[in-house]
PASEBA-1860 file (N, C-alpha, C; in nm, 3 decimals):
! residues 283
1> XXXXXXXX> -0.179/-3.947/3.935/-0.169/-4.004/4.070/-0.148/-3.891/4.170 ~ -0.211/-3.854/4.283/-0.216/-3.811/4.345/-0.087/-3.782/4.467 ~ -0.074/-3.710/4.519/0.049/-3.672/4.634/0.053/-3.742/4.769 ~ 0.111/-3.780/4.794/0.101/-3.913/4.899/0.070/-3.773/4.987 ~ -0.004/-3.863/5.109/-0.028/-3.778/5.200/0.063/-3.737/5.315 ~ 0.165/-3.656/5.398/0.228/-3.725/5.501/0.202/-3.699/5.580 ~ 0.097/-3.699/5.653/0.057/-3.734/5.758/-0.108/-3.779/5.815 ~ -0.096/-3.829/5.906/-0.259/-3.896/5.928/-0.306/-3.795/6.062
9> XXXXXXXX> -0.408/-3.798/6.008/-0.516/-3.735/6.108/-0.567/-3.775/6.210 ~ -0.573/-3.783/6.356/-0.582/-3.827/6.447/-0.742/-3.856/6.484 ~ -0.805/-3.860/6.594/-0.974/-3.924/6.584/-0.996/-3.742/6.612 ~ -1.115/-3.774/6.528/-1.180/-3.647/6.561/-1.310/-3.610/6.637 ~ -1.269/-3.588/6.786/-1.326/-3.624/6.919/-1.470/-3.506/6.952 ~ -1.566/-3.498/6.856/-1.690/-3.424/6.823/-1.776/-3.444/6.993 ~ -1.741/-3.522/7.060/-1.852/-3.549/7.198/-1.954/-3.623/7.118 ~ -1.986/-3.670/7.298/-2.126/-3.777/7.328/-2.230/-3.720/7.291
17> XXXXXXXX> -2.320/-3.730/7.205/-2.462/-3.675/7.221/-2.543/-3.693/7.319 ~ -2.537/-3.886/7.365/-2.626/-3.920/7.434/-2.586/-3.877/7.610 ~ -2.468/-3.813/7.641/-2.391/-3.782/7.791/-2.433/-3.618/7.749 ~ -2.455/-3.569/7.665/-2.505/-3.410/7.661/-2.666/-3.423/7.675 ~ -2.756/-3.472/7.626/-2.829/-3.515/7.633/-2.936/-3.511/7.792 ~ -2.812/-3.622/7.837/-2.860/-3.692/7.943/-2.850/-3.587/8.038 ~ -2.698/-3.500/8.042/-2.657/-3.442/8.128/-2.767/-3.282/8.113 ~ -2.820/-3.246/7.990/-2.888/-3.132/7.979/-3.057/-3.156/8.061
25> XXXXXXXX> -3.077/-3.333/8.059/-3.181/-3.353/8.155/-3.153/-3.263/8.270 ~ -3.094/-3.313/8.297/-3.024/-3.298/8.504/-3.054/-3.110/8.530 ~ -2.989/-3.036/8.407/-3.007/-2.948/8.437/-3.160/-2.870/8.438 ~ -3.245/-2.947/8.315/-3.388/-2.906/8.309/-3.459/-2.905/8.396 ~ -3.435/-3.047/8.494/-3.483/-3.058/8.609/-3.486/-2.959/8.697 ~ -3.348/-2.906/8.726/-3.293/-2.812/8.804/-3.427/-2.690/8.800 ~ -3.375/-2.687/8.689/-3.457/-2.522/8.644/-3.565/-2.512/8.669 ~ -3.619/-2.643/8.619/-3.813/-2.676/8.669/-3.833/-2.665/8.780
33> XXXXXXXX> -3.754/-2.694/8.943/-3.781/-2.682/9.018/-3.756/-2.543/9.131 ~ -3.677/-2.519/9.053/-3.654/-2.296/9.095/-3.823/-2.284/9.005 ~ -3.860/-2.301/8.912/-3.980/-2.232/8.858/-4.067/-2.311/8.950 ~ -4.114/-2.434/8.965/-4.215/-2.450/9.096/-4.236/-2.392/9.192 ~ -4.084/-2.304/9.258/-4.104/-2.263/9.428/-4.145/-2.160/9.370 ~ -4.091/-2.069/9.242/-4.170/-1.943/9.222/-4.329/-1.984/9.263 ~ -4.359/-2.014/9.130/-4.513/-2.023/9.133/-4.555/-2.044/9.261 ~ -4.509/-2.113/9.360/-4.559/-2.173/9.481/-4.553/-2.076/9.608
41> XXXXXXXX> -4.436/-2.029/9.607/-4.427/-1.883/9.697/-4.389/-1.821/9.630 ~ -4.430/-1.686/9.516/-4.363/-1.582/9.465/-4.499/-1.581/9.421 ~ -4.537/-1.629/9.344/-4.722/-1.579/9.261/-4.799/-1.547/9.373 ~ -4.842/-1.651/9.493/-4.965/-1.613/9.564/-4.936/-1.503/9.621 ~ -4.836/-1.427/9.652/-4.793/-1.292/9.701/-4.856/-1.164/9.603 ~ -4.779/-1.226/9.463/-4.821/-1.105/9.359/-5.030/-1.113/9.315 ~ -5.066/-1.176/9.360/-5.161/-1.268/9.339/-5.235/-1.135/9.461 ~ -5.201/-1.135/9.579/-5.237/-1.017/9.665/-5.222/-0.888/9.569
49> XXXXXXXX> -5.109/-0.887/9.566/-5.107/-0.732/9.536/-5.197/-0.702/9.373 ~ -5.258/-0.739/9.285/-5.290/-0.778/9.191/-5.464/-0.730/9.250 ~ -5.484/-0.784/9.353/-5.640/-0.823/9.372/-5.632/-0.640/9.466 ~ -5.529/-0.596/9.452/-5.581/-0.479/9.474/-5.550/-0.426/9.680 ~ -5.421/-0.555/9.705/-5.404/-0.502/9.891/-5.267/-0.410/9.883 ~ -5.186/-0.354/10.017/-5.138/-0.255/9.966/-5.023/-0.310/9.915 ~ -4.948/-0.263/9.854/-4.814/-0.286/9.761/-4.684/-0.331/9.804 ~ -4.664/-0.194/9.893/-4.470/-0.154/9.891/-4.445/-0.272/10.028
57> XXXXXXXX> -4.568/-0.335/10.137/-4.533/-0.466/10.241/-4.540/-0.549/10.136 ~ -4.590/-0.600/10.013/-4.588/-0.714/9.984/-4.465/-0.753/9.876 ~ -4.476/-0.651/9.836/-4.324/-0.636/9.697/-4.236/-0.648/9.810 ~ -4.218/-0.615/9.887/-4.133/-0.675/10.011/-4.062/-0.755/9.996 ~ -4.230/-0.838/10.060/-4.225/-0.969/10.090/-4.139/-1.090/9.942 ~ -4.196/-1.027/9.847/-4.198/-1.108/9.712/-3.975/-1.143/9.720 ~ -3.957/-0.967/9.755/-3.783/-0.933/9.747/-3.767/-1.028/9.850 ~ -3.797/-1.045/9.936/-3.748/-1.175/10.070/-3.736/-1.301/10.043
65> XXXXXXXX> -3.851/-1.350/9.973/-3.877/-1.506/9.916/-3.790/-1.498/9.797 ~ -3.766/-1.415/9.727/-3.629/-1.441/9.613/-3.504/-1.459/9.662 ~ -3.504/-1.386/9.763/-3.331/-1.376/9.826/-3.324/-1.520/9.882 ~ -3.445/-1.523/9.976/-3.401/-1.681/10.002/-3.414/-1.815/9.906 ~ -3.469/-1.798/9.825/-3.432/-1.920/9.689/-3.302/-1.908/9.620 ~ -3.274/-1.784/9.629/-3.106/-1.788/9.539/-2.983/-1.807/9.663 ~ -3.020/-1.817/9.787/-2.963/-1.879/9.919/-3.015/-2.026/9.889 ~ -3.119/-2.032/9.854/-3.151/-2.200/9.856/-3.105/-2.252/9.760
73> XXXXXXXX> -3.035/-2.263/9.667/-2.985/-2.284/9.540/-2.864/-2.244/9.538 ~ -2.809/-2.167/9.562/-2.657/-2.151/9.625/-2.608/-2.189/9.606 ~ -2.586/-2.328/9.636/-2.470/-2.463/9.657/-2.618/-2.565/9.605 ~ -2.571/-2.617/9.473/-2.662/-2.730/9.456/-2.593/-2.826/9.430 ~ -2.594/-2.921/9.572/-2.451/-3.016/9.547/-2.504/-3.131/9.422 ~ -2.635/-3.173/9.365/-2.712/-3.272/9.300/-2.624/-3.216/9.168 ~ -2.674/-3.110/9.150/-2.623/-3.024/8.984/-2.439/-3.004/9.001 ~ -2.386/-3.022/9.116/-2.263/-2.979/9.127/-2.204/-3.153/9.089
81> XXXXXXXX> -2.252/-3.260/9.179/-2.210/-3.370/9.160/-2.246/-3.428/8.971 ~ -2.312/-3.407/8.957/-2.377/-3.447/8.820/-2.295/-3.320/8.697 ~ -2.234/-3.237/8.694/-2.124/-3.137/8.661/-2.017/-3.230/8.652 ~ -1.973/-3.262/8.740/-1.864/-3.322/8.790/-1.841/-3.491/8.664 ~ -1.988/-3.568/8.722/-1.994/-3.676/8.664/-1.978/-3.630/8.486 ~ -2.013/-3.566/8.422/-2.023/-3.521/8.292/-1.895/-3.462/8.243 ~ -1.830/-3.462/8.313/-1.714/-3.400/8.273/-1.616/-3.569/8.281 ~ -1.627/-3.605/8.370/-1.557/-3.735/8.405/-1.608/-3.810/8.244
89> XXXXXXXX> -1.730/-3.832/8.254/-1.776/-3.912/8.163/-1.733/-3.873/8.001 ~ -1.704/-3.739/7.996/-1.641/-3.700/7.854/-1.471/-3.721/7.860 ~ -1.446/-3.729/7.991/-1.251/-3.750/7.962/-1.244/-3.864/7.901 ~ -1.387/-3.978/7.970/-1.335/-4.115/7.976/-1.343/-4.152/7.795 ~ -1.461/-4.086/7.767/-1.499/-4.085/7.625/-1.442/-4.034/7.492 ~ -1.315/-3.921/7.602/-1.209/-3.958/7.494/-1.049/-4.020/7.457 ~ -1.078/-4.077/7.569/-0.958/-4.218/7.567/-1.025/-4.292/7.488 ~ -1.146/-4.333/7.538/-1.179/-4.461/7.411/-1.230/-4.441/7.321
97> XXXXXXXX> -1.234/-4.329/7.214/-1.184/-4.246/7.116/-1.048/-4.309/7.048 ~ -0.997/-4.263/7.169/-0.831/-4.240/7.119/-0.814/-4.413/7.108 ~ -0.821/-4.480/7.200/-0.759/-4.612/7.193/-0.873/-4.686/7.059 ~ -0.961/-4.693/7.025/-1.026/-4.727/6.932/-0.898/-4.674/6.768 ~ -0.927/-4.581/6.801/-0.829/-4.517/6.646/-0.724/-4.574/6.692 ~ -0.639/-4.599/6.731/-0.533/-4.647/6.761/-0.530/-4.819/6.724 ~ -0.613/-4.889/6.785/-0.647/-4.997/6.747/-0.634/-5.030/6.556 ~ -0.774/-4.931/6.502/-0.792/-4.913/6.387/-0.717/-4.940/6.332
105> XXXXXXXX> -0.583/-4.820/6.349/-0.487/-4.757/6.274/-0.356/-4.865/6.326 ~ -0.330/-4.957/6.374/-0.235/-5.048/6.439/-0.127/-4.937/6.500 ~ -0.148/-4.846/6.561/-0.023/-4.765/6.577/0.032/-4.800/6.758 ~ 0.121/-4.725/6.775/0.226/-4.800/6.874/0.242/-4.633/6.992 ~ 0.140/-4.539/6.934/0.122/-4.440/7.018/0.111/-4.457/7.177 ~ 0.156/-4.365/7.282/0.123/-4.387/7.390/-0.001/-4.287/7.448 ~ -0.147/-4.320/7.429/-0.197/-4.227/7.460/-0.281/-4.282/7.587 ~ -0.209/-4.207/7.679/-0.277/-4.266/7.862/-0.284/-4.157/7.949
113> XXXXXXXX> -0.385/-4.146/8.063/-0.395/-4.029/8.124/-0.300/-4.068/8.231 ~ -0.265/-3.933/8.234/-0.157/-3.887/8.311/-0.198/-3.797/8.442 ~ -0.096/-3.755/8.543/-0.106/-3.690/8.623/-0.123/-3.548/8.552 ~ -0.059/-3.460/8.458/-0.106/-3.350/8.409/-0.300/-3.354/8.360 ~ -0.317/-3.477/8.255/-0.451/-3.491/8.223/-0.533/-3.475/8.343 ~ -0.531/-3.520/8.416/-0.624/-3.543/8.537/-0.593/-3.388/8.608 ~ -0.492/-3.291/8.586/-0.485/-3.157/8.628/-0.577/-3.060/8.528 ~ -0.580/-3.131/8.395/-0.592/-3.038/8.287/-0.812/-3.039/8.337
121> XXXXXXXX> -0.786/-3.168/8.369/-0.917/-3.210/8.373/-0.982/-3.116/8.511 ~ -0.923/-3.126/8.605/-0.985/-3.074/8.772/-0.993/-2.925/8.743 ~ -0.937/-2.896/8.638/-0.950/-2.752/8.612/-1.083/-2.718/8.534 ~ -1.047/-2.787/8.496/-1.251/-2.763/8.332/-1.355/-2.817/8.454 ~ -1.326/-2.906/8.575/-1.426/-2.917/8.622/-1.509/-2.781/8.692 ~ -1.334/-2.765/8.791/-1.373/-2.609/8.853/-1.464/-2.547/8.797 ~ -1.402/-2.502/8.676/-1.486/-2.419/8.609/-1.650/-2.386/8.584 ~ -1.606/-2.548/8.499/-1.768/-2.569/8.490/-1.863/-2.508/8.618
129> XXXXXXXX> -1.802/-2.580/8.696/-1.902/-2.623/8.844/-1.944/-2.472/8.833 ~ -1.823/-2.392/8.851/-1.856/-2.248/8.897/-1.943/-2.190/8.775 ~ -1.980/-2.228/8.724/-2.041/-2.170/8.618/-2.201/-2.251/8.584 ~ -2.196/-2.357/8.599/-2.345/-2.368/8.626/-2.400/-2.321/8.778 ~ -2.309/-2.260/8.906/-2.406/-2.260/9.002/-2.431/-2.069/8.946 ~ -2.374/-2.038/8.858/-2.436/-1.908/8.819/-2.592/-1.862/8.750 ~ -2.620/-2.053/8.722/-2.764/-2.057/8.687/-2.899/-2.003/8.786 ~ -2.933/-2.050/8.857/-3.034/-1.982/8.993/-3.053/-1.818/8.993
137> XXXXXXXX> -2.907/-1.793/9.066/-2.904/-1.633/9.063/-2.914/-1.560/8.950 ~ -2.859/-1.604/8.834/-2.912/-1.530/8.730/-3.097/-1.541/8.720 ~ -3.143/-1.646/8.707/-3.261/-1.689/8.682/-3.346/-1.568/8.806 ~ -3.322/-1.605/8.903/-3.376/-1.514/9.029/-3.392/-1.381/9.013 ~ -3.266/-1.324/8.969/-3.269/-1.202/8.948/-3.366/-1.156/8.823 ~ -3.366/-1.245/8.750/-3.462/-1.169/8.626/-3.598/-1.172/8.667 ~ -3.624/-1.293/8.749/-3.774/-1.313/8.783/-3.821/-1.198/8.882 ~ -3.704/-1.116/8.890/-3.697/-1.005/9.050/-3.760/-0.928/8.968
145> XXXXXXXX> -3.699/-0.930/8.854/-3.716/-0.766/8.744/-3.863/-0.805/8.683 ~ -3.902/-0.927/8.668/-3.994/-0.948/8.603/-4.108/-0.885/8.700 ~ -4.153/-0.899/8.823/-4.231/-0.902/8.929/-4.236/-0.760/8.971 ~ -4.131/-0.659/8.889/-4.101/-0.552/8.930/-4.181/-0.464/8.838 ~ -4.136/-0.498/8.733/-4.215/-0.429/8.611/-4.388/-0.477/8.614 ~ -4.387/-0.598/8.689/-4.559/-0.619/8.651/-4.591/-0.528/8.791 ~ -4.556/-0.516/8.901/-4.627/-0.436/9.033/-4.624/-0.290/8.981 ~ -4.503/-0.244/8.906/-4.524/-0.072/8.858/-4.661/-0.079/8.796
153> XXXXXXXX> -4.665/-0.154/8.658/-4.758/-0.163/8.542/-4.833/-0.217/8.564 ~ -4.879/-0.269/8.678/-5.018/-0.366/8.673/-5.060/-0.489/8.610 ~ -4.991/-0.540/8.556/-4.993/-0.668/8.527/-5.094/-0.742/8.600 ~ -5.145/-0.847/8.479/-5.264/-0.892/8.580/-5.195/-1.072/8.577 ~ -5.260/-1.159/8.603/-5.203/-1.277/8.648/-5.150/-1.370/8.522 ~ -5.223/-1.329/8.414/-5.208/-1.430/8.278/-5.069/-1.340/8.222 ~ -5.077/-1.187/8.220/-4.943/-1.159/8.205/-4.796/-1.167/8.254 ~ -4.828/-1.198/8.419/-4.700/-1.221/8.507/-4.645/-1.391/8.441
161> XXXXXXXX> -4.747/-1.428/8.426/-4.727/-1.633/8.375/-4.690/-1.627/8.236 ~ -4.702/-1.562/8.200/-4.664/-1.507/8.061/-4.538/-1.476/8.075 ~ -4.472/-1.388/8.093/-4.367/-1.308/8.148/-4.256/-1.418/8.189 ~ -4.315/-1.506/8.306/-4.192/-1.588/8.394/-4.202/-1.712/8.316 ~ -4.280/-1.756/8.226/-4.289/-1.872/8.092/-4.165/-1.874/8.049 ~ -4.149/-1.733/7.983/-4.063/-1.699/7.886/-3.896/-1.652/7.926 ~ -3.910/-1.633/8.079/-3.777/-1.614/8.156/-3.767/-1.779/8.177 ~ -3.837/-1.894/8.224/-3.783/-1.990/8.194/-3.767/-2.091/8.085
169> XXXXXXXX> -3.790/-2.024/7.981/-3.719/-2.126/7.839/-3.579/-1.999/7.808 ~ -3.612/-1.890/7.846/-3.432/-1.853/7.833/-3.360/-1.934/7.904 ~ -3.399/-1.921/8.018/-3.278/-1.938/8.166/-3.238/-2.163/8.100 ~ -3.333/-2.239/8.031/-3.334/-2.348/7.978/-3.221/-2.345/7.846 ~ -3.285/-2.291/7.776/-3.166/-2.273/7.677/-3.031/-2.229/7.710 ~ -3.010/-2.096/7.805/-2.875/-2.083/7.838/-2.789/-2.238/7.883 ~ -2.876/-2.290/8.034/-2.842/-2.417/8.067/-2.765/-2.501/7.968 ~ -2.873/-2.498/7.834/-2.782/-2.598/7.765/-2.695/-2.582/7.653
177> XXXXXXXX> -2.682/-2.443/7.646/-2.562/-2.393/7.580/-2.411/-2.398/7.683 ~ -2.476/-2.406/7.793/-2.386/-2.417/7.886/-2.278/-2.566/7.873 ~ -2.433/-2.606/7.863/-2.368/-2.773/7.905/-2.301/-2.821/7.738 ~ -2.322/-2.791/7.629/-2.256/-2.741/7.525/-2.120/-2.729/7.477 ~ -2.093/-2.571/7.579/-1.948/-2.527/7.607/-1.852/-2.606/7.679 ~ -1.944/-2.683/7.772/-1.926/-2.756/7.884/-1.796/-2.869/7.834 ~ -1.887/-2.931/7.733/-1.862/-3.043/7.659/-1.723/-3.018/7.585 ~ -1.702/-2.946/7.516/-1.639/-2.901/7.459/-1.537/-2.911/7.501
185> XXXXXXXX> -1.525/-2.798/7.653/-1.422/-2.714/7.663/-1.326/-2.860/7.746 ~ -1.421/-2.970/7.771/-1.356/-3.048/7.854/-1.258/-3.148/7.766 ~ -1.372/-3.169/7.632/-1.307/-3.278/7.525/-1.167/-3.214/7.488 ~ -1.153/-3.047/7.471/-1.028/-3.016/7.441/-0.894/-3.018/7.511 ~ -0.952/-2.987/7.622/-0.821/-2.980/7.730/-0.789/-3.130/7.713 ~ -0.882/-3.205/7.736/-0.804/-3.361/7.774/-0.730/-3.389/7.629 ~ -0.840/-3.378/7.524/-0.739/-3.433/7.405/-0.580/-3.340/7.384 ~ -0.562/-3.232/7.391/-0.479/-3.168/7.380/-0.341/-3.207/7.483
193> XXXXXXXX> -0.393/-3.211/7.614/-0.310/-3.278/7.708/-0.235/-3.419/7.681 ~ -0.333/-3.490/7.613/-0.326/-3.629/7.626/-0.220/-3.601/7.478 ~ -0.193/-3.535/7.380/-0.135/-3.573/7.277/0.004/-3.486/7.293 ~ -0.036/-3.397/7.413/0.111/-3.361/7.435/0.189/-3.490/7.529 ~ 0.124/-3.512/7.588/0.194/-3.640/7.680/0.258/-3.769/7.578 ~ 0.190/-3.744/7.461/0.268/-3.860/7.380/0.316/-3.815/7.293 ~ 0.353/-3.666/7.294/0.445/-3.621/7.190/0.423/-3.588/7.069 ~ 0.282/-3.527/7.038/0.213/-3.534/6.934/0.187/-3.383/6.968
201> XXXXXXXX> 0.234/-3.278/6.914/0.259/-3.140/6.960/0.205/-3.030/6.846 ~ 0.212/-3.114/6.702/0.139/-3.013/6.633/-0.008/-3.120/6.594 ~ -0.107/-3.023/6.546/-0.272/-3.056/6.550/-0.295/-2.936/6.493 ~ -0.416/-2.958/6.430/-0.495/-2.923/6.296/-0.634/-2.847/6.362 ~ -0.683/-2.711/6.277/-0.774/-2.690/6.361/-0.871/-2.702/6.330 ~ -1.057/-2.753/6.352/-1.139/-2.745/6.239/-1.246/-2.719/6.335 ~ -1.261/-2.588/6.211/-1.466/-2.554/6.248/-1.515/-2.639/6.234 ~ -1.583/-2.612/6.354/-1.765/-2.691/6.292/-1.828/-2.639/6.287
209> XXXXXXXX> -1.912/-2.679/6.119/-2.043/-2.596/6.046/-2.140/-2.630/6.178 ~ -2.237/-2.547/6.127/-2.365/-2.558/6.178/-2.408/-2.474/6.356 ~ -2.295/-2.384/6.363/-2.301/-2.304/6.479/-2.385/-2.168/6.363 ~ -2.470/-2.116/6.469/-2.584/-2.052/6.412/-2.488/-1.887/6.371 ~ -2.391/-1.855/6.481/-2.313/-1.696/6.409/-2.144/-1.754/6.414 ~ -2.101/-1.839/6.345/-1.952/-1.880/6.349/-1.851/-1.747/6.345 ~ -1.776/-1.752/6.433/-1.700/-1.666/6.408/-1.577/-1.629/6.298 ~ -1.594/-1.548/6.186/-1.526/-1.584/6.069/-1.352/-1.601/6.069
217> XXXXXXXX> -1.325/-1.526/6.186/-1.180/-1.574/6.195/-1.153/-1.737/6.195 ~ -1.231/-1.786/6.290/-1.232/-1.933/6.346/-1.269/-1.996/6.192 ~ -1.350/-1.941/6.097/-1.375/-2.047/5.963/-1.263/-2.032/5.891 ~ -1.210/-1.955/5.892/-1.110/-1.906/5.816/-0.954/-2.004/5.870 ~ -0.955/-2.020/5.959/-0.853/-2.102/6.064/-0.872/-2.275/6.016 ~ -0.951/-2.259/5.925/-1.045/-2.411/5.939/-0.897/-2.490/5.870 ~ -0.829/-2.620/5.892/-0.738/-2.681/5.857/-0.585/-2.650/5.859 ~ -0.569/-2.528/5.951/-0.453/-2.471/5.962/-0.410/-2.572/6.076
225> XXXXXXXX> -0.284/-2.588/6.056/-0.184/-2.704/6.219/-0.093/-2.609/6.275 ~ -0.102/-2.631/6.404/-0.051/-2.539/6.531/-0.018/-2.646/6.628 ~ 0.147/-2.555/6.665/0.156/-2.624/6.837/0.067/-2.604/6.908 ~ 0.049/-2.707/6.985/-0.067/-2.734/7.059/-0.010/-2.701/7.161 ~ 0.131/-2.669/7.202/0.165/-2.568/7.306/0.157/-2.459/7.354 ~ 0.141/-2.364/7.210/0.129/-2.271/7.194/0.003/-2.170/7.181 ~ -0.070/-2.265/7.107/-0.168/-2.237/7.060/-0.218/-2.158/6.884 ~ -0.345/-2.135/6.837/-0.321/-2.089/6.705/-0.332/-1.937/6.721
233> XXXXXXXX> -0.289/-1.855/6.663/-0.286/-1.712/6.640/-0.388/-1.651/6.553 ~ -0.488/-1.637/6.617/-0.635/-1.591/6.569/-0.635/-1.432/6.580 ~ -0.665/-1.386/6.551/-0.746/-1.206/6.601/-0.629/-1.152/6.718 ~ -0.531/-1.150/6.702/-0.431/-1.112/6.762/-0.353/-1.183/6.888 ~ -0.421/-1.292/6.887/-0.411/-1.374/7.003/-0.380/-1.520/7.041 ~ -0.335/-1.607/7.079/-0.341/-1.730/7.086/-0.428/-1.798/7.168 ~ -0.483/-1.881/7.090/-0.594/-1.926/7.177/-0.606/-2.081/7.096 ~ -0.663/-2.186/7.176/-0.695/-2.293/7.132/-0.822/-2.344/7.099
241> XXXXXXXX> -0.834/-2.404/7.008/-1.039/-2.423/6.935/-1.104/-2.488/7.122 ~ -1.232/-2.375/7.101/-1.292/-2.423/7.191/-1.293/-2.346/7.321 ~ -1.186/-2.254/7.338/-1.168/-2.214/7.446/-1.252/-2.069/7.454 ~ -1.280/-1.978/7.326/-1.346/-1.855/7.353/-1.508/-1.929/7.386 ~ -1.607/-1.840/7.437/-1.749/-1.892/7.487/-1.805/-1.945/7.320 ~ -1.905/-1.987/7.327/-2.000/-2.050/7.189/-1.871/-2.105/7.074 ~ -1.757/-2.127/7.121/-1.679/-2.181/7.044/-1.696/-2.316/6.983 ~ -1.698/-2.376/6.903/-1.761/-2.520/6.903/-1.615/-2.589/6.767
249> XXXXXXXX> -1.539/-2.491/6.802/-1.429/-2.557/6.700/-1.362/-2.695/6.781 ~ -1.277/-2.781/6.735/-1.179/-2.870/6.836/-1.036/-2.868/6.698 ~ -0.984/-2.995/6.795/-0.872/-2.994/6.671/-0.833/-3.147/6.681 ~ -0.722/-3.172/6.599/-0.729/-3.307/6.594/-0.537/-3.350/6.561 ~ -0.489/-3.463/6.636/-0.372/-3.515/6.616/-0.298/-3.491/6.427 ~ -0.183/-3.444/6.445/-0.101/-3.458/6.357/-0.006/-3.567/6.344 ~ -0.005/-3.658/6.268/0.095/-3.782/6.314/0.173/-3.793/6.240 ~ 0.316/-3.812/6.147/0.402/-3.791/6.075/0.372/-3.952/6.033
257> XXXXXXXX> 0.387/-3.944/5.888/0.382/-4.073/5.857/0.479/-4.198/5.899 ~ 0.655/-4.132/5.880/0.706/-4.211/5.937/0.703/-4.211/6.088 ~ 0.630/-4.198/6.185/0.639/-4.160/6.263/0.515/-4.239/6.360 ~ 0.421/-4.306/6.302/0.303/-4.389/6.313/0.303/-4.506/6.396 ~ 0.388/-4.575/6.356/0.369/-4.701/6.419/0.529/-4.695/6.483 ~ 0.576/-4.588/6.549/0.687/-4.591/6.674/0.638/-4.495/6.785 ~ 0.671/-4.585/6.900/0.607/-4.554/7.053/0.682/-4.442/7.106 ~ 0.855/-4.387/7.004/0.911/-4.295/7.068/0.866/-4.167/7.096
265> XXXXXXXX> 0.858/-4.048/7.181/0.835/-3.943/7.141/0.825/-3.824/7.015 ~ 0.740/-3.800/6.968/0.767/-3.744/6.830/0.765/-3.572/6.845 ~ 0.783/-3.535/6.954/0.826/-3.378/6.977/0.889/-3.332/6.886 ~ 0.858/-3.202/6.791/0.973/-3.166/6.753/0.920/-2.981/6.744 ~ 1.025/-2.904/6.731/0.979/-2.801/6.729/0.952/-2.694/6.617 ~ 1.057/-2.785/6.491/0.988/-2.780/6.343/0.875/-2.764/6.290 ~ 0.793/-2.678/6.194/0.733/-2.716/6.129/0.726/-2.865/6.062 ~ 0.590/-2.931/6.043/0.637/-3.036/5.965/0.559/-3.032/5.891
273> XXXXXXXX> 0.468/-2.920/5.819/0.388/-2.885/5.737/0.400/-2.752/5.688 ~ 0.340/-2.772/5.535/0.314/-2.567/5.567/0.150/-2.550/5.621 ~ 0.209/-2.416/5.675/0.078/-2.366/5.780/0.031/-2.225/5.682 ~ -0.095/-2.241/5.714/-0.089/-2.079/5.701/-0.070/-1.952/5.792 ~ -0.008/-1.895/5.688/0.079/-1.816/5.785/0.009/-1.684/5.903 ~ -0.095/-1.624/5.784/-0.131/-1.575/5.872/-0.211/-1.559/6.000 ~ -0.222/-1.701/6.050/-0.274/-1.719/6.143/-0.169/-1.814/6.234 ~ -0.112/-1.918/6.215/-0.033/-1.947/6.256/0.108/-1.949/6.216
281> XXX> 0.189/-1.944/6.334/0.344/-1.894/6.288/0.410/-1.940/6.408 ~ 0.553/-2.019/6.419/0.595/-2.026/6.492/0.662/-1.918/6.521 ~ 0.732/-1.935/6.693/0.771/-1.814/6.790/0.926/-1.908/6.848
END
């Protein structure tokens, strides 16, 4: 017979496919339409200089019409509001997560957003936001370099389309590694918040397979439990799953068996497991 278990594992809050999905539309769009104004004003320029008129006025010109698209893109309140909505839409998605397992599990937990959650949350939005409007200008700038190298080298028209093809399925893929991290970084803060607010302080950490270069510290971390105050002690550092970039770890509630079906606070600053040590350790 086997070792009773003592303790239960809380929901393990992986994200929406179909709100990543949806939300990686929004951004494709985006991108498709910075690559239209190229083609539309940025080619017929290079399109001159190509057919052989003089150069250093029109490469100019080409540097002018870039500056003003990454001014026109600037502030994209559509991609900023729709940022915003995706982040909302993953807090909400993991309350009813949480209240589903809870249901399941008949437990007497208090897990409700709070005035901190909704701080933990305005913060991952910030972020985000500021970090997809870094999409454009990056994109711009490469298409600068791209247009640069074809006017030195001569590039003829099937090579420049060639060239800016392939700068936009990068600048696409970044997008949705973005929106990715995005996901992530939002599901953690809230769940983490939300289980400190009900007193649920240590949590378990677990890779997830199937990230293409996992970082071996992080596999190695895989089932270790840490204050979630604190954080786990990785590579010299404390940090929580999810928070370094391409991180795709999360973590998940520790619940004490006796401890399940009472609504009191279950703070404690004990171990209530063994951990491994060398990664996590209390302070």
């Amino acid at each position: 017979m086997g070792r009773r278990k003592k303790y239960l594992e809380g929901p393990k809050v992986r994200g929406n496919l179909s709100l990543l999905l949806a939300y990686g539309q929004v951004l494709e769009r985006f991108i498709t339409a910075i690559q239209h104004d190229i083609e539309k004003e940025v080619l017929p320029i290079y399109q001159q200089i190509h057919r052989g008129c003089v150069q250093d006025g029109l490469f100019s010109n080409i540097l002018v019409v870039l500056r003003d698209l990454i001014e026109k893109y600037a502030h994209p309140e559509k991609i900023t509001e729709a940022t915003k909505n995706f982040a909302e839409q993953n807090s909400d998605y993991v309350f009813k997560t949480y209240e589903q397992f809870k249901k399941r599990n008949s437990l007497r937990i208090d897990w409700q957003p709070s005035v901190k959650t909704r701080e933990r949350l305005d913060e991952a939005i910030s972020q985000n936001v500021d970090l997809i409007k870094t999409i454009p200008k990056k994109y711009l700038e490469d298409v600068k370099k791209e247009f640069s190298k074809a006017t030195a080298k001569g590039w003829d028209m099937q090579q420049i389309h060639t060239a800016l093809t392939e700068r936009h399925g990068v600048t696409q893929r970044r997008a949705f590694n973005m929106a990715v991290d995005q996901q992530n970084k939002v599901i953690n803060a809230v769940s983490n918040q939300v289980n400190k607010d009900a007193g649920i302080v240590w949590v378990k950490w677990i890779h997830r397979a199937g990230v293409k270069k996992p970082r071996h510290s992080h596999v190695m971390a895989d089932g270790t439990i840490f204050d979630v105050r604190k954080g786990c002690f990785i590579d010299e550092e404390w940090i929580m799953p999810g928070q370094k970039i391409n991180c795709h770890c999360f973590s998940v509630a520790v619940i004490p068996i006796e401890a399940q079906r009472r609504s009191a606070a279950l703070v404690s600053d004990a171990h209530p497991f063994k951990a491994k040590p060398f990664f996590c350790r209390a302070v």
